[in-house]
ChimeraX commands (.cxc) that place a marker at each C-alpha (Angstrom):
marker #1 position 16.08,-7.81,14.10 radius 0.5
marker #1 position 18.98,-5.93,15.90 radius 0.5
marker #1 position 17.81,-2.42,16.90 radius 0.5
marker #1 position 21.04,-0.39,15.70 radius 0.5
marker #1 position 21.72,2.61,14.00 radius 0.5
marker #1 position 22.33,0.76,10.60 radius 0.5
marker #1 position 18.81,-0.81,10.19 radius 0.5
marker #1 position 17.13,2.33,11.41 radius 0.5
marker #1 position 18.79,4.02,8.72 radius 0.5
marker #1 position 17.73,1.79,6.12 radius 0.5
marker #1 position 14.35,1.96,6.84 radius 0.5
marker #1 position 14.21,5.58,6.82 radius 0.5
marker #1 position 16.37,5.24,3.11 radius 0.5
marker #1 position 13.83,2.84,2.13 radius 0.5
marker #1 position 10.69,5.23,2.85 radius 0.5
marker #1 position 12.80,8.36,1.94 radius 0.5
marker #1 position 13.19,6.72,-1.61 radius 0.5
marker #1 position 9.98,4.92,-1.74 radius 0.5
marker #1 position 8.46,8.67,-1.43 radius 0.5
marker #1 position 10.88,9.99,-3.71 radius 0.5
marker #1 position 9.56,8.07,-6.79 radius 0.5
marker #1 position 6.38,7.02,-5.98 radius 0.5
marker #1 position 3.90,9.29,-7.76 radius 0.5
marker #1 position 0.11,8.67,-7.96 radius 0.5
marker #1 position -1.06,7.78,-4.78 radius 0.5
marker #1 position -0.91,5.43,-1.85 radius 0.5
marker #1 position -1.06,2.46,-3.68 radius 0.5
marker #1 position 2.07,2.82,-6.15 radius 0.5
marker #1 position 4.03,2.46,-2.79 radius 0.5
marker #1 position 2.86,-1.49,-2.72 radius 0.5
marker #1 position 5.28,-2.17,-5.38 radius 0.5
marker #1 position 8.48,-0.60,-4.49 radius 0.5
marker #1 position 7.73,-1.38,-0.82 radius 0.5
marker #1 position 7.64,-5.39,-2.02 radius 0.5
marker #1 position 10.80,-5.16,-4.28 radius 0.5
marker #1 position 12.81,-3.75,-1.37 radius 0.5
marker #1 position 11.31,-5.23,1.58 radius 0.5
marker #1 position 10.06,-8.99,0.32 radius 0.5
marker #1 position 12.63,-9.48,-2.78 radius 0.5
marker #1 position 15.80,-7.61,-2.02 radius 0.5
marker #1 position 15.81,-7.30,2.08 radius 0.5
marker #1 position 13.81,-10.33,2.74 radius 0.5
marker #1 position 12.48,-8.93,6.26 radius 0.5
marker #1 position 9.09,-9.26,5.20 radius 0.5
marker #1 position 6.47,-11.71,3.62 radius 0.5
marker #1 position 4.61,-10.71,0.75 radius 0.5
marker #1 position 1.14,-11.90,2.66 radius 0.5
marker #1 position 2.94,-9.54,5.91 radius 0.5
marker #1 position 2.90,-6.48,3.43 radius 0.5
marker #1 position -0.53,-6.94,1.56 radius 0.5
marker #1 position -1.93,-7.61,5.71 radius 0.5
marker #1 position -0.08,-3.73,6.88 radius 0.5
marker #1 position -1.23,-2.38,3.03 radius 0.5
marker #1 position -4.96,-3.40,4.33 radius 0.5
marker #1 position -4.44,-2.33,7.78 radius 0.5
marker #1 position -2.99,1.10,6.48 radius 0.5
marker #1 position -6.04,1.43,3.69 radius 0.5
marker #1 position -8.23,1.02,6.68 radius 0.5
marker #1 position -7.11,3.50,8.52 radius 0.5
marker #1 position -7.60,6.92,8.19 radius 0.5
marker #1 position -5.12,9.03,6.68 radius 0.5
marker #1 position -2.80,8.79,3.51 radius 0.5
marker #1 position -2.17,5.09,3.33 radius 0.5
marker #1 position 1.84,5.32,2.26 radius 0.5
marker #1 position 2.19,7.39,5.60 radius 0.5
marker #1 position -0.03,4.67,7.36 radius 0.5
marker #1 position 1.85,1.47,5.78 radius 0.5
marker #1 position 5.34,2.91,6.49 radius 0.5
marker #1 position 4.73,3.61,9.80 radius 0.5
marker #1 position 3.12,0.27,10.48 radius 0.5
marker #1 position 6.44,-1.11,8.66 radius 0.5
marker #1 position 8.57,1.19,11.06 radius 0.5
marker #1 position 6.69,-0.19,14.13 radius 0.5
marker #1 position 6.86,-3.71,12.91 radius 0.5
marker #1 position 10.58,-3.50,13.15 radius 0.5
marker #1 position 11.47,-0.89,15.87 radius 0.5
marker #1 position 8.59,0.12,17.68 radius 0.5
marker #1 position 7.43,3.46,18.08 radius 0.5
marker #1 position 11.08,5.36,16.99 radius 0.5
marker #1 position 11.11,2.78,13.61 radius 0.5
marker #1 position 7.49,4.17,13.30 radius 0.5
marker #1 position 8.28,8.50,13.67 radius 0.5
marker #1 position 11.68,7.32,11.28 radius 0.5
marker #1 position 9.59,5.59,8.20 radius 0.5
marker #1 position 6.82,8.58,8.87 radius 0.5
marker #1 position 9.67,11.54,8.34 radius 0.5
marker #1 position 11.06,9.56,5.14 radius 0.5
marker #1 position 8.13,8.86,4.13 radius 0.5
marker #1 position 6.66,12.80,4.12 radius 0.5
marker #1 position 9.91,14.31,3.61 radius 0.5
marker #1 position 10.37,14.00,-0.06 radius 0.5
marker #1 position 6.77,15.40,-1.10 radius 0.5
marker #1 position 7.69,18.58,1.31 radius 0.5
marker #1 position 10.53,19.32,0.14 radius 0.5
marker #1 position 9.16,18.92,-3.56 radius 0.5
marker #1 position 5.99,20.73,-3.17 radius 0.5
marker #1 position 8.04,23.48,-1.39 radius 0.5
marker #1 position 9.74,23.78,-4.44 radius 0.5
marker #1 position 6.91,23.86,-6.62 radius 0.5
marker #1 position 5.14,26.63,-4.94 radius 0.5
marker #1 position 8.78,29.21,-5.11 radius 0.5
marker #1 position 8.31,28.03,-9.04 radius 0.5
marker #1 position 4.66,27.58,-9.37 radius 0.5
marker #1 position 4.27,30.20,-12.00 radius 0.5
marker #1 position 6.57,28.60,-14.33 radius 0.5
marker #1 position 5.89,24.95,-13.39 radius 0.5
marker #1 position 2.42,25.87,-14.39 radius 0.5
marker #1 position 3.10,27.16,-17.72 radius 0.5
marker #1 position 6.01,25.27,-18.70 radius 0.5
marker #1 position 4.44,22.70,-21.54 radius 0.5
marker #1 position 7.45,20.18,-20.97 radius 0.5
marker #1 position 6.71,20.13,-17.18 radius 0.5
marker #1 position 3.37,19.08,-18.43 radius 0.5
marker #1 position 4.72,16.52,-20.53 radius 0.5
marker #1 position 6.12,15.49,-17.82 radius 0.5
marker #1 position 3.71,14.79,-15.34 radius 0.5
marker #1 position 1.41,13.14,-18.48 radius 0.5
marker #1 position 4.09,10.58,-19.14 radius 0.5
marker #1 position 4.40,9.80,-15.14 radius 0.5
marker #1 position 0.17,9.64,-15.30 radius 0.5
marker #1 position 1.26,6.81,-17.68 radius 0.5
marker #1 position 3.90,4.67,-15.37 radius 0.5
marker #1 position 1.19,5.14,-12.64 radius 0.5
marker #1 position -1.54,3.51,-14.23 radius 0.5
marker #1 position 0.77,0.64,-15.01 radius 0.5
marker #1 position 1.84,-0.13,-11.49 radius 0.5
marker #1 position -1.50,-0.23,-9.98 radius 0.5
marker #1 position -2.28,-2.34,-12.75 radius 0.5
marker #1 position 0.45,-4.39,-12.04 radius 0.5
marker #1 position -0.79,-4.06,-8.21 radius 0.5
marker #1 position -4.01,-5.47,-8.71 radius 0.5
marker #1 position -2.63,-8.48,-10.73 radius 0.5
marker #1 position -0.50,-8.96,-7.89 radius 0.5
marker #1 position -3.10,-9.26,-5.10 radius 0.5
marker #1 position -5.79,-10.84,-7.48 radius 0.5
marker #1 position -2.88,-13.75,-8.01 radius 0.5
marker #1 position -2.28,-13.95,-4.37 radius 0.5
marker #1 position -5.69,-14.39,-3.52 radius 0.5
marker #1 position -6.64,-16.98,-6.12 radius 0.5
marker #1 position -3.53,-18.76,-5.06 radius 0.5
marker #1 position -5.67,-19.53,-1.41 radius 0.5
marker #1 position -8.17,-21.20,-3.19 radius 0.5
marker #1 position -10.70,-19.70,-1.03 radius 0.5
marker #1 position -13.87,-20.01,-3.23 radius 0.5
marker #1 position -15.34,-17.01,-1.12 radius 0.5
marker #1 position -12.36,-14.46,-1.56 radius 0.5
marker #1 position -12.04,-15.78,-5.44 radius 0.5
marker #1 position -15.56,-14.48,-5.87 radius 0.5
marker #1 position -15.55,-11.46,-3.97 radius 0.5
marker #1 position -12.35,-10.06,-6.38 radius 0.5
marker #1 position -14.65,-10.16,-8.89 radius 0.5
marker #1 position -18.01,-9.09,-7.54 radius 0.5
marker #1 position -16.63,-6.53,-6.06 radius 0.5
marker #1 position -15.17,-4.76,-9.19 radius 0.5
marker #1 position -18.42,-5.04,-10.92 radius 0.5
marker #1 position -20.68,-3.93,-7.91 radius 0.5
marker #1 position -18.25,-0.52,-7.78 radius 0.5
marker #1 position -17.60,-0.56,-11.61 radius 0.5
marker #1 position -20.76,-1.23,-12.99 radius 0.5
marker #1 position -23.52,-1.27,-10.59 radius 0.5
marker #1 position -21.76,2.12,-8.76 radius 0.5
marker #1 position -22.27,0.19,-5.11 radius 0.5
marker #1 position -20.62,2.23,-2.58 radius 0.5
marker #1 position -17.05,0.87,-1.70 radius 0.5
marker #1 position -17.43,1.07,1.65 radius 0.5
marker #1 position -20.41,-1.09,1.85 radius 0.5
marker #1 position -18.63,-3.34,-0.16 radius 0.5
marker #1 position -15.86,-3.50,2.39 radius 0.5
marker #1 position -17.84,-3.61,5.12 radius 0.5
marker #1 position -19.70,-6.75,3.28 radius 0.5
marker #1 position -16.63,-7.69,2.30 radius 0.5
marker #1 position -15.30,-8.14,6.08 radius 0.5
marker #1 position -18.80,-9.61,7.66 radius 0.5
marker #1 position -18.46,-12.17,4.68 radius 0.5
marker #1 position -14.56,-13.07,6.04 radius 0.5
marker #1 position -15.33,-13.05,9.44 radius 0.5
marker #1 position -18.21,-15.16,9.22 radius 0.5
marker #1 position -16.13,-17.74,7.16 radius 0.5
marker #1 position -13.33,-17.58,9.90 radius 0.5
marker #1 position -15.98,-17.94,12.59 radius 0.5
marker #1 position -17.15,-20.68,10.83 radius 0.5
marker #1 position -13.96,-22.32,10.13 radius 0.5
marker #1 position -12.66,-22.37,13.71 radius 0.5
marker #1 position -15.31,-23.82,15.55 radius 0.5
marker #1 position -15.48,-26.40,12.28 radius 0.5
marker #1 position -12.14,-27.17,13.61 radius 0.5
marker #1 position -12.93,-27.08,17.33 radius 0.5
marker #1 position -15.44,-29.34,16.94 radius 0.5
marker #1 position -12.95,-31.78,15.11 radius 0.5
marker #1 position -10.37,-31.81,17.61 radius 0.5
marker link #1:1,2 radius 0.2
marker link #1:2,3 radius 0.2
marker link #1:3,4 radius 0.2
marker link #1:4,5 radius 0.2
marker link #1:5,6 radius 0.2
marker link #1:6,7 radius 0.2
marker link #1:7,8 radius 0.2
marker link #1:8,9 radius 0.2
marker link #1:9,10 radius 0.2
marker link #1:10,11 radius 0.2
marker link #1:11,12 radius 0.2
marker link #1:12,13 radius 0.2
marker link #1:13,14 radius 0.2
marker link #1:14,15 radius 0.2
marker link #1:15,16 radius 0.2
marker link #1:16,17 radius 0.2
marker link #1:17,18 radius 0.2
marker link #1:18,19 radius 0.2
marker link #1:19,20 radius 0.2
marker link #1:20,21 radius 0.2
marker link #1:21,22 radius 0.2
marker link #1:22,23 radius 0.2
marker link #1:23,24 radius 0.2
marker link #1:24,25 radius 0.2
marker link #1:25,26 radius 0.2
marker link #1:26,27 radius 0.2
marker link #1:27,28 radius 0.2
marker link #1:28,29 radius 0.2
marker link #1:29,30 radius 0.2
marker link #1:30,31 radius 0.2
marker link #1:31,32 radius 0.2
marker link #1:32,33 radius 0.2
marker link #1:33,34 radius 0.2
marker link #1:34,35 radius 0.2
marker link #1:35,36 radius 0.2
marker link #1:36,37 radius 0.2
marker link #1:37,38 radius 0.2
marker link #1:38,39 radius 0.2
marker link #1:39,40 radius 0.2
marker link #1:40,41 radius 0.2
marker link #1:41,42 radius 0.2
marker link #1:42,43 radius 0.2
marker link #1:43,44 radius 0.2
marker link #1:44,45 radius 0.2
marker link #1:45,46 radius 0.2
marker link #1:46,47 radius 0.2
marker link #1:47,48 radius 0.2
marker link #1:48,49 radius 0.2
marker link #1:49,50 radius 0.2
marker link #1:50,51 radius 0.2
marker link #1:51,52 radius 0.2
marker link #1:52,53 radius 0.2
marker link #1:53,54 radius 0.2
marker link #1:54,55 radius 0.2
marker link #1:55,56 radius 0.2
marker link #1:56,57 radius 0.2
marker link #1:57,58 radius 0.2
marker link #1:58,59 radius 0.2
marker link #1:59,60 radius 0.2
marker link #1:60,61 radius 0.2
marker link #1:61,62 radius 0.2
marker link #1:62,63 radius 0.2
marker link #1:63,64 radius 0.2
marker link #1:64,65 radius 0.2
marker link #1:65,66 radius 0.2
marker link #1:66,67 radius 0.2
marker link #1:67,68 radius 0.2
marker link #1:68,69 radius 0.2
marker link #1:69,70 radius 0.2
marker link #1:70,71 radius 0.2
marker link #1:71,72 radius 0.2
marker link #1:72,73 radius 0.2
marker link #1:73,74 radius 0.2
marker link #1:74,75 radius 0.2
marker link #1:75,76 radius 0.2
marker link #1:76,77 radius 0.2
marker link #1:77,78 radius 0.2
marker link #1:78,79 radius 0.2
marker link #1:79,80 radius 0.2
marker link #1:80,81 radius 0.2
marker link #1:81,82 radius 0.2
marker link #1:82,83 radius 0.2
marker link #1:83,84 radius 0.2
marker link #1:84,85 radius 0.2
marker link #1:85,86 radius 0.2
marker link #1:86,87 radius 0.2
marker link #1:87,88 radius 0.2
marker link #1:88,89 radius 0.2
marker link #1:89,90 radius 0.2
marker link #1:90,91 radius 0.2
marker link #1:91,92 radius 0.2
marker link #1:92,93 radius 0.2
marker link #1:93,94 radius 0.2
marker link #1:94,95 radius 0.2
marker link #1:95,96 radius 0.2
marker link #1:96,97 radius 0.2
marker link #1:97,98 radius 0.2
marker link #1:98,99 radius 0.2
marker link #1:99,100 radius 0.2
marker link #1:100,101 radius 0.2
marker link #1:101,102 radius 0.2
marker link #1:102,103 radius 0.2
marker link #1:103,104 radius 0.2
marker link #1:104,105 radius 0.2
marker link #1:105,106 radius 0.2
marker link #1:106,107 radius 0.2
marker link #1:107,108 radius 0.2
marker link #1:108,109 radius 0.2
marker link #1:109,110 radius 0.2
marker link #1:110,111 radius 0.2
marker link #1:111,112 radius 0.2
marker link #1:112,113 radius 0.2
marker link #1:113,114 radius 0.2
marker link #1:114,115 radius 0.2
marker link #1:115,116 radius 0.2
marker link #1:116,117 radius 0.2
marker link #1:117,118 radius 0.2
marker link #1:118,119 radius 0.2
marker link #1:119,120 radius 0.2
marker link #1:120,121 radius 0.2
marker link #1:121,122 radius 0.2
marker link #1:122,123 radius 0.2
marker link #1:123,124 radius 0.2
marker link #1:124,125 radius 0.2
marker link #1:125,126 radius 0.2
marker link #1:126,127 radius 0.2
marker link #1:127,128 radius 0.2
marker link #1:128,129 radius 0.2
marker link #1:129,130 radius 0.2
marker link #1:130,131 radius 0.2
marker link #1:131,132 radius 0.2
marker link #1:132,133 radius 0.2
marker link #1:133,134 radius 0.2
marker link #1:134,135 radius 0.2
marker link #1:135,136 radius 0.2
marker link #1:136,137 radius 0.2
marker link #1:137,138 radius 0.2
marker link #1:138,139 radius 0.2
marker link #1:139,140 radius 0.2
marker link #1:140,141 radius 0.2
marker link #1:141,142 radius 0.2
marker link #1:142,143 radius 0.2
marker link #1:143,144 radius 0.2
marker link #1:144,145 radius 0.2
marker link #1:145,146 radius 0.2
marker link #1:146,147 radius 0.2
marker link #1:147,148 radius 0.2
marker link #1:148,149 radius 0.2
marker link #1:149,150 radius 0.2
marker link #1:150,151 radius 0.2
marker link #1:151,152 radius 0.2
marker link #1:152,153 radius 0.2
marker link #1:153,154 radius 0.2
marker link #1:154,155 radius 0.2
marker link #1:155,156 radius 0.2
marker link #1:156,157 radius 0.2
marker link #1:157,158 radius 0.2
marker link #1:158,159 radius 0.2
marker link #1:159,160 radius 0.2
marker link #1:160,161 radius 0.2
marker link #1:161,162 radius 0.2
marker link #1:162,163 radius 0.2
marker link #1:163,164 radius 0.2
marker link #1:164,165 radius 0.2
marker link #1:165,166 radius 0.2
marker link #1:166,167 radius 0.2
marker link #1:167,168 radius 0.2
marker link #1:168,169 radius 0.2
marker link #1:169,170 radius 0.2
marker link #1:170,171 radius 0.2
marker link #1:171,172 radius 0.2
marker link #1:172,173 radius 0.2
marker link #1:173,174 radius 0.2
marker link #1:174,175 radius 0.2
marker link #1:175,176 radius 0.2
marker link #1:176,177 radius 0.2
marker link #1:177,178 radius 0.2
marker link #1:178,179 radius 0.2
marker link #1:179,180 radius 0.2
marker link #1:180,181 radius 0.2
marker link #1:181,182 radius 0.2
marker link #1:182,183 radius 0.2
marker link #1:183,184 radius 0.2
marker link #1:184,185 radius 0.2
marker link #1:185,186 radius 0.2
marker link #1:186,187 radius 0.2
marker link #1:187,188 radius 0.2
marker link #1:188,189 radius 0.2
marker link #1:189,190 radius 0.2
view
């Protein structure tokens, strides 16, 4: 990937608009990041983005800062990194400054309101459409253990209230062990 000028700022476009339009949380940024990036750009794998959207959730901090600086890094090291990382914060500064000059009427205003009830809406449909994504993907390994942790999962945190970070932590033991086990399966082989 040539290190110029151009590509540097297209990823910070990317992030910039990405932020811009991305309301709802970290995870709404898994779509638009995989439209641009996978479908229209082609610079990235969809498996590459779903590994950086895990590496990001891991780490601490807001995830779309996390995953667009991993994306940044990926590409142009440590400047690619600080470039995705302004456009990615950028946009919710400059609207939140905004909103706190206006914050009396935003507050009051019932078709601001409206607003932000009908954007609720889109939300909940892209992480719905997220999570159909990622279940696909994984089903698509036909990994019997990572088809039945999707599900066990949602009903241990849905239904049985199980703390999601046990269940990640489980949730990684249970994939490393299978990797252990799958390598030295394969050592043994050769």
């Amino acid at each position: 990937m040539e290190k110029n000028f151009k590509f540097y700022f297209k990823l910070f476009k990317v992030t910039f608009y990405v932020s811009c339009f991305s309301f709802g949380g970290g995870y709404v940024i898994i779509p638009f990041f995989k439209k641009y990036l996978v479908e229209d750009m082609r610079i990235l794998t969809e498996n590459e983005l779903l590994d950086m959207a895990a590496i990001a959730q891991s780490s601490p901090g807001a995830i779309a800062v996390n995953l667009s600086s991993l994306i940044g890094y990926r590409f142009l090291g440590i400047p690619g990194a600080i470039i995705t990382c302004i456009g990615t914060v950028l946009p919710p500064l400059i609207i939140l400054s905004i909103v706190s000059i206006f914050y009396d009427a935003f507050r009051s205003n019932i078709y601001i309101s409206a607003i932000l009830k009908g954007m609720e809406a889109g939300v909940a449909a892209a992480i719905v459409d997220l999570v159909i994504d990622m279940s696909l993907t994984v089903f698509k390994e036909k990994n019997l253990l990572l088809t039945l942790l999707v599900p066990l999962s949602f009903i241990a945190s849905f239904f049985f209230n199980v703390n999601v970070i046990l269940i990640l932590i489980l949730g990684a033991i249970l994939s490393f062990g299978q990797a252990f086990f799958r390598k030295r399966r394969e050592a043994n082989q050769i």
